[in-house]
C-alpha positions in Angstrom: -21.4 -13.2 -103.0 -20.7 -13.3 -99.4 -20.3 -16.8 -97.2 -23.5 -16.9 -95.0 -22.6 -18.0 -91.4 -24.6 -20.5 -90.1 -27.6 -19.6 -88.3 -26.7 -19.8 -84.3 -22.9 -19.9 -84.8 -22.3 -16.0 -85.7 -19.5 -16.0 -83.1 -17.6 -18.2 -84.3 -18.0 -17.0 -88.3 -16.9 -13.5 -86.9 -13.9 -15.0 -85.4 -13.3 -16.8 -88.5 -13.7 -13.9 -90.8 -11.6 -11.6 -88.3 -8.7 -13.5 -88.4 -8.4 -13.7 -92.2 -9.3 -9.9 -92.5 -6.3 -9.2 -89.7 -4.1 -11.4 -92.2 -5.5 -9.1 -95.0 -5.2 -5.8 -93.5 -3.3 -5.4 -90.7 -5.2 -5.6 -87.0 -5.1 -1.2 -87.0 -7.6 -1.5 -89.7 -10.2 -4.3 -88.2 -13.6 -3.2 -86.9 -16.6 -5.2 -85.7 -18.8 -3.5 -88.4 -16.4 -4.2 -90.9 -16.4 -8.1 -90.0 -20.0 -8.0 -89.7 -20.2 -6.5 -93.0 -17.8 -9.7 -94.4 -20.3 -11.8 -92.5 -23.8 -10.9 -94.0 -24.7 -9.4 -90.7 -26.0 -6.2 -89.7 -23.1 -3.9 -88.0 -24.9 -4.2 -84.7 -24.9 -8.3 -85.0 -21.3 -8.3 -83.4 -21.9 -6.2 -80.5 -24.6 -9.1 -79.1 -21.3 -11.4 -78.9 -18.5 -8.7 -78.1 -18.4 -5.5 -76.3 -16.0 -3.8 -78.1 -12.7 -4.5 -81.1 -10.2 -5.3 -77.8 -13.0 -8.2 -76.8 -13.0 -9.3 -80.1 -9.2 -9.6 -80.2 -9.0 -11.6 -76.8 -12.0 -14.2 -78.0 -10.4 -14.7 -81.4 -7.1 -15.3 -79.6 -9.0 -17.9 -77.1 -10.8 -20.0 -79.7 -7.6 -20.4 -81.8 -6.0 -21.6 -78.2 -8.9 -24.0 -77.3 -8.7 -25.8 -81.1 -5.0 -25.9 -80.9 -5.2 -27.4 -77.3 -7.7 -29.6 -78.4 -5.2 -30.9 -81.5 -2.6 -31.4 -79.4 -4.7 -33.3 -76.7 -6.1 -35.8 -79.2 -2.4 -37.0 -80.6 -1.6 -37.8 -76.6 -4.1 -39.5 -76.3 -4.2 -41.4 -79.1 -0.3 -42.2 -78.7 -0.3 -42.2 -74.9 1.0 -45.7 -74.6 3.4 -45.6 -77.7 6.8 -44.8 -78.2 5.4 -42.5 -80.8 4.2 -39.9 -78.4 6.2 -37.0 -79.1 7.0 -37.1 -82.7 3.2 -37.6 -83.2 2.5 -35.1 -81.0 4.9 -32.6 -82.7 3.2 -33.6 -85.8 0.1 -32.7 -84.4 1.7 -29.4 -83.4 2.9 -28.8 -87.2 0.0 -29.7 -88.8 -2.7 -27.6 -86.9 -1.0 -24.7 -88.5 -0.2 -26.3 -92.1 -4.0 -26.4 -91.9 -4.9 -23.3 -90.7 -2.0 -21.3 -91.2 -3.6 -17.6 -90.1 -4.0 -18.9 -87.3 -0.4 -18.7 -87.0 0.5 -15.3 -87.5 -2.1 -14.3 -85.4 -1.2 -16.4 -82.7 2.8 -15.5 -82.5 2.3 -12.2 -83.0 0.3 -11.5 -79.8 2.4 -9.9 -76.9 0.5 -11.4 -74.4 1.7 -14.7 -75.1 3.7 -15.7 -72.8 6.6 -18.9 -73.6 8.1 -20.4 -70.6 10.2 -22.9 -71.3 11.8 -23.5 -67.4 10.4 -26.8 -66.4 10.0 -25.6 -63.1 7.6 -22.7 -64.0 4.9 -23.5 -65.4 1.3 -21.7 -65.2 -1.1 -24.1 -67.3 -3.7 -21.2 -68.5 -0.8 -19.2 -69.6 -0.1 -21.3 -73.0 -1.7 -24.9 -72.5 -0.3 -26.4 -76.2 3.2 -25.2 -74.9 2.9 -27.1 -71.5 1.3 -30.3 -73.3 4.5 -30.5 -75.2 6.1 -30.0 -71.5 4.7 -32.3 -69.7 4.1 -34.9 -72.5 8.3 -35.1 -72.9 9.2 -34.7 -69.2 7.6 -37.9 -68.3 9.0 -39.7 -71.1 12.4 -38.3 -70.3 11.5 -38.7 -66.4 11.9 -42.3 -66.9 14.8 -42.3 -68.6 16.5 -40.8 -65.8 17.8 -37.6 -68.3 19.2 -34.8 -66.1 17.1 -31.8 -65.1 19.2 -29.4 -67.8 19.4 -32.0 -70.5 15.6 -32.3 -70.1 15.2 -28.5 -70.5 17.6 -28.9 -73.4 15.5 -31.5 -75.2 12.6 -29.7 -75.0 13.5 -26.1 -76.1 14.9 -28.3 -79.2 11.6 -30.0 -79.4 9.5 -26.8 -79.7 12.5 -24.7 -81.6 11.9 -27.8 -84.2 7.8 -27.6 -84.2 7.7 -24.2 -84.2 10.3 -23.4 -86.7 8.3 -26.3 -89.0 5.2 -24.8 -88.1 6.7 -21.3 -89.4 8.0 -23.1 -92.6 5.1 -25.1 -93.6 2.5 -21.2 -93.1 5.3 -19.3 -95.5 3.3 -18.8 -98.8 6.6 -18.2 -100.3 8.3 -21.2 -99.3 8.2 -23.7 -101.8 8.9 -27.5 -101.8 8.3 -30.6 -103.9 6.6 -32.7 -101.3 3.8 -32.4 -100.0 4.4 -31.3 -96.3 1.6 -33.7 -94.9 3.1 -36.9 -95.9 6.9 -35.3 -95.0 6.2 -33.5 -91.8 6.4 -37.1 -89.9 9.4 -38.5 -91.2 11.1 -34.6 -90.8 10.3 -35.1 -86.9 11.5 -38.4 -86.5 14.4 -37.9 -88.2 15.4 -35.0 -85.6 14.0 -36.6 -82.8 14.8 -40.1 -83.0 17.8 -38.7 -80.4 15.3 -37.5 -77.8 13.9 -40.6 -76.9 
């Protein structure tokens, strides 16, 4: 039996649905009417909410953004004053994707993506998580007086470390005798105890 969406929130369950049948069977074989068809809904239910498949793409795309934005926003706030900032934050970062990890092959695998990692460049709608983790470590290194480069440095390392973890902990075919959300943490700190 098929999962009925909640009444008013078909956008959202056709997002949902579309990214796990793009980690099913490939993003050449997605359709509207074949998501509305895993949704309950009738094949013209999509086309109130999308125009067309490339629509589709871009909105799936955006929501997966916004929650991931919204993640990372949440652990700097909630560690803004601590000297936990970062590695909670790149816990935050890890463990979005531990817990939704299609979202993270669709995500890296877009082309219009865009990862700018100069400190100087730094356009905020391009790839707001990446510029949270950005701005997040430059004031923390900012007041330890750390050099321009070693900044850039630290923070390539920073997001090399999240998003190699992040990669890691989404592998259904990596296996490990922990259980990643009470290890992720102490992983970070024990890289980034240096950064600080």
């Amino acid at each position: 039996m098929k999962e009925q969406y909640h009444h008013g929130d078909l956008r959202r369950s056709l997002i949902e649905k579309g990214v796990e049948f793009i980690s099913r069977e490939g993003e050449e074989n997605l359709s509207l009417r074949k998501v509305a068809m895993e949704c309950g809904v009738s094949n013209a239910a999509p086309y109130a909410h999308f125009k067309n498949k490339d629509e589709f793409i871009a909105a799936i795309q955006q929501h997966i953004m916004a929650l991931f934005t919204e993640s990372l926003e949440k652990a700097v706030e909630q560690y803004k004053d601590s000297d936990a900032v970062l590695p909670m934050l790149g816990k935050a970062y890890v463990m979005f994707f531990y817990r939704h990890p299609l979202y993270f092959d669709f995500l890296f695998s877009r082309k219009n993506i865009r990862i700018q990692l100069s400190l100087g460049a730094s356009d905020e709608s391009e790839n707001p998580p990446l510029n949270i983790l950005k701005k997040t470590a430059m004031n923390i290194f900012s007041r330890a007086n750390i050099p321009q480069q070693t900044m850039q440095d630290k923070i390539i390392a920073m997001w090399a470390l999240v998003q190699g973890l992040s990669s890691i902990v989404t592998m259904p075919n990596v296996e490990f005798d922990d259980n990643w959300e009470d290890r992720i943490e102490a992983i970070i700190k024990s890289i980034t105890l240096s950064y600080q």
